[in-house]
Structures are given as C-alpha cells and as structure tokens.
C-alpha positions in Angstrom: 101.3 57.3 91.2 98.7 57.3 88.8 99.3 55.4 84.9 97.9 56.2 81.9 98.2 54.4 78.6 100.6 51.8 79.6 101.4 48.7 77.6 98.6 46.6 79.2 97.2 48.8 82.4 95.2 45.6 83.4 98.1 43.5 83.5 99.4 44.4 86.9 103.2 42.8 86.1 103.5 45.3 82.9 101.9 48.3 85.3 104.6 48.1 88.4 107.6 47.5 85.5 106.4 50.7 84.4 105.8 52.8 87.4 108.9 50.8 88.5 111.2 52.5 85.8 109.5 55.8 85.6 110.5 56.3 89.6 113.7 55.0 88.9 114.2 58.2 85.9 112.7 61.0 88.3 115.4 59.9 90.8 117.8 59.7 88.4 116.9 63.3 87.2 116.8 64.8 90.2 120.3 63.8 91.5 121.5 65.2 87.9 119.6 68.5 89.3 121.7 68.0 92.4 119.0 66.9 94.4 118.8 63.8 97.0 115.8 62.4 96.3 114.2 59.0 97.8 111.2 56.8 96.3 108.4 57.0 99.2 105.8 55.2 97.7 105.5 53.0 100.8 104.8 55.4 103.2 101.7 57.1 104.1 102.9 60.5 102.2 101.4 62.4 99.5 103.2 62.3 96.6 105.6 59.5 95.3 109.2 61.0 95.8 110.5 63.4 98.7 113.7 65.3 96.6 115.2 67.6 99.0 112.2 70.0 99.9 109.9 69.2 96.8 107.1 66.8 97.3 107.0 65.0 94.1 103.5 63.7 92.5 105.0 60.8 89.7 102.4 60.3 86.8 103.1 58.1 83.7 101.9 58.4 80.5 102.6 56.5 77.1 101.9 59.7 75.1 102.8 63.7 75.5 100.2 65.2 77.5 100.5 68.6 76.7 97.0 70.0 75.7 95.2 67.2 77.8 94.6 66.7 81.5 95.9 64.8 84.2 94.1 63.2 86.7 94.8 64.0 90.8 93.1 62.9 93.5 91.6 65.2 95.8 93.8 64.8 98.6 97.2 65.2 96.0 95.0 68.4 94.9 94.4 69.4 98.8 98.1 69.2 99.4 99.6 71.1 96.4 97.1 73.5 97.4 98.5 73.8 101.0 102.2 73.3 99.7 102.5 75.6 96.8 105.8 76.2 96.8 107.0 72.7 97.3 104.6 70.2 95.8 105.7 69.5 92.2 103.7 67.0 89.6 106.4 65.1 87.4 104.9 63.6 84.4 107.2 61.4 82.8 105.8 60.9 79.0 106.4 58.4 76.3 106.8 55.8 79.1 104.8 53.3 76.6 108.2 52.7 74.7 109.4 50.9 77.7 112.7 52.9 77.2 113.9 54.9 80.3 116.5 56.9 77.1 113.2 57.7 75.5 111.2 58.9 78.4 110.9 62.8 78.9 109.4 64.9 81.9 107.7 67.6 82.9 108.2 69.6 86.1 105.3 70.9 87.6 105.4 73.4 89.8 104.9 77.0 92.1 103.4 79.5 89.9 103.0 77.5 87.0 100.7 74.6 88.3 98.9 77.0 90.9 97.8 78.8 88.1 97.1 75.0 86.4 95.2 74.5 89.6 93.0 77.4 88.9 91.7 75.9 85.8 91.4 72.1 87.3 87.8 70.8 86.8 86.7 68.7 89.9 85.2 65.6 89.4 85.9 62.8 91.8 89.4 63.9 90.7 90.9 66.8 89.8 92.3 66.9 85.7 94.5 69.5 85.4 95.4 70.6 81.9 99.1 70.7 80.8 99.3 73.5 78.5 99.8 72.5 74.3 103.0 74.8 74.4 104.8 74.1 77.0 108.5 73.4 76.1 110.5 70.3 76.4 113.3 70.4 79.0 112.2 73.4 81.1 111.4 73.4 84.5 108.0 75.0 84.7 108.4 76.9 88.3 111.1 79.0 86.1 109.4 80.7 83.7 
C-alpha cells in the first residue's frame, strides 16, 4: 500500500489509521460486490487484498487523482503485467477527510489499466496516469 497526501505522512500513527480504514472500505466494497475478500498485507504477496480471484493493489490518496499519476513499484508493475486479467489497483480518494462515508474508489483493471500500463513512465517506480474523465462509481474493466 502506497499513501499519498495523508494528514501527516511522517507521523506513522496517523499513516496506519489511514491505510487501516482505507483496507477496511475496499473489504467492505467488495463483499457489497459479492466478493470474499481478505486483507493480505502480511504475507509475502503482491498486492494488499486477495478478493476472490482479483489481486488487489490498495493506494490512498487525500485528493481525486484523476488526471495525475500513481506511483507502483516495479515488481506491483511486473505482476499486473503477468496477471492482466486479475490484478486490479483500488485507489481509494479523499481518504484525507478521515471519513470512511466520504471515501470513493476507483477500480482498476483488465483492459483499462493495461492500456494505463502502456502509457506508465518508469522511473524507479512506475506512475501511471488515471485518466481526468474517468467516472465516479464505475468499475473500469467494464467499459
């Protein structure tokens, strides 16, 4: 999990409260989409959250991302290369509220974030822009 814009991303407390509750509103989400899903963050696995066969990349932000890049790691980059059709990135935005009601996500994945991929600048990361008109609410593999 990778934080962006947090209340104070130095204070370590206020970080894990927030990466805390952003976990806890993907898991939420997905059982509302019918899927089990379980918080891996402790194991060795990419991604943050298995959630039946998606492999789930969390990243928190304060703000809407759309129209800017997020940051993966080369590895998370490697594997949603080799697992296109069931690595997902899940950016939960306005997390800087603190307010899990006021949190919204984006669903990353298949087509839509191989061809997000495509564009990614490497760095000693990868940023991968979120396009500026991307829609609340829809799940990007299904348009």
């Amino acid at each position: 999990m990778h934080l962006t814009d947090v209340p104070d991303p130095d204070d370590s407390a206020d970080r894990r409260a927030v990466e805390d509750a952003a976990i806890a509103f993907v898991l939420e989400q997905e059982a509302a989409a019918g899927r089990l899903a379980r918080d891996v963050r402790a194991e060795r696995t990419p991604g943050d959250v298995v959630s039946g066969d998606r492999i789930v990349e969390v990243r928190v932000s304060a703000a809407p991302v759309r129209g800017q890049d997020v940051w993966l790691e080369p590895s998370l980059y490697e594997a949603a290369r080799a697992h296109p059709g069931r690595f997902w990135l899940y950016v939960v935005e306005t997390a800087g509220q603190g307010d899990p009601a006021g949190f919204r996500l984006l669903r990353l994945g298949g087509e839509p974030l191989q061809r997000m991929l495509d564009q990614a600048t490497k760095h000693r990361f990868y940023a991968v822009p979120v396009p500026a008109s991307l829609d609340d609410g829809v799940d990007a593999a299904a348009s």
